[in-house]
Every structure is written in structure tokens, then in C-alpha cells.
N, C-alpha and C positions, 0 to 999 in steps of 0.2 A: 192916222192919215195913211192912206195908201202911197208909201213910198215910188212905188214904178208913175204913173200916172196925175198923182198930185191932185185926188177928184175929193180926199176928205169924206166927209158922213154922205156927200153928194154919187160918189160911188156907185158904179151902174155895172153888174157882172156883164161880159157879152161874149158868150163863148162862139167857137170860129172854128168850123170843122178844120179838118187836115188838108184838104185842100185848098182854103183861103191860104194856111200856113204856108203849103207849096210855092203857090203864084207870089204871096209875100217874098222869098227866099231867093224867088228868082229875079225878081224886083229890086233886091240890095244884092242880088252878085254872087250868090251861091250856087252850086248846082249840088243833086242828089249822087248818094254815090249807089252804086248797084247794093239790093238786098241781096245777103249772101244763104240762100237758098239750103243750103247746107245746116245754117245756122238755126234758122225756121223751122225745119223739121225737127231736130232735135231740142226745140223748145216746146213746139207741140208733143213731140213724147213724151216730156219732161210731167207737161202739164196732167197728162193721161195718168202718168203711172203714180204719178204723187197724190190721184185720186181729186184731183180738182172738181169744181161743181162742173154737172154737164151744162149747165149753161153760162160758164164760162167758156169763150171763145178765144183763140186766135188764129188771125187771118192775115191773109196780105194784100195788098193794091199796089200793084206795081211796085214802085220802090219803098213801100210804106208795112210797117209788121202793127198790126190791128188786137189790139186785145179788148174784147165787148165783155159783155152781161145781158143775156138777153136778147139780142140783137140788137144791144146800143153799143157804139164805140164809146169806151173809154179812156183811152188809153192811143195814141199813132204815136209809131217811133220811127226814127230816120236816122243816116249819118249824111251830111253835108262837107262840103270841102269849098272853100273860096274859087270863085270863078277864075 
């Protein structure tokens, strides 16, 4: 049984880009905290020099750090802090 949702074999995946998540977040009272740009870069280097596949990605959107395949997002990371 799916412990979070309680839907059983009835279970219905529904994935929710990063932005649903947003609007959700600001809806119970959180706000984003700034991506730290700094931080970013030097993940993208990271990603480069470790010889990662070139079609792995990452990106940012605003306050969001994006890691795709392909150009699908897999992956939006955030920090939050209580309103």
C-alpha cells in the first residue's frame, strides 16, 4: 500500500513539473530562497570535468537548479524557508 496517499493497487503515478511544486509551496507558506549562482557554476564544472554524458544537463530557472537527460527535466532542486 502506498503509505503517503493511501490509493493501494488503485495507485495512479502523476508527476507535477517544478512549477506546480512552486505555486504548491507558496500556497502552504513558503517562499524560495535565492539560487546561489556561485554554487551552480561550480556544479556545472564538476559535471564537465568528471566526464559526465553530454546529454546530461544542468540548468537553472530562476530560483530552481535543473538536471535533464536529453532535454527532459529530471531532477528541479530548491531551498525553501517558512513564510
Amino acid at each position: 500500500m502506498n503509505v503517503v496517499a493511501c490509493e493501494g493497487l488503485e495507485r495512479v503515478e502523476r508527476p507535477e513539473t517544478y512549477k506546480q511544486w512552486q505555486a504548491r509551496y507558496a500556497r502552504i507558506g513558503f517562499n524560495q530562497l535565492p539560487l546561489d549562482r556561485e554554487l551552480l557554476k561550480k556544479v556545472k564544472t564538476m559535471s564537465k570535468v568528471m566526464g559526465y554524458h553530454r546529454d546530461f544537463r544542468i540548468e537553472d530557472d530562476g530560483q530552481w537548479m535543473l538536471q535533464g537527460w536529453k532535454g527532459r527535466i529530471v531532477i528541479a532542486l530548491t531551498a525553501l524557508k517558512p513564510a
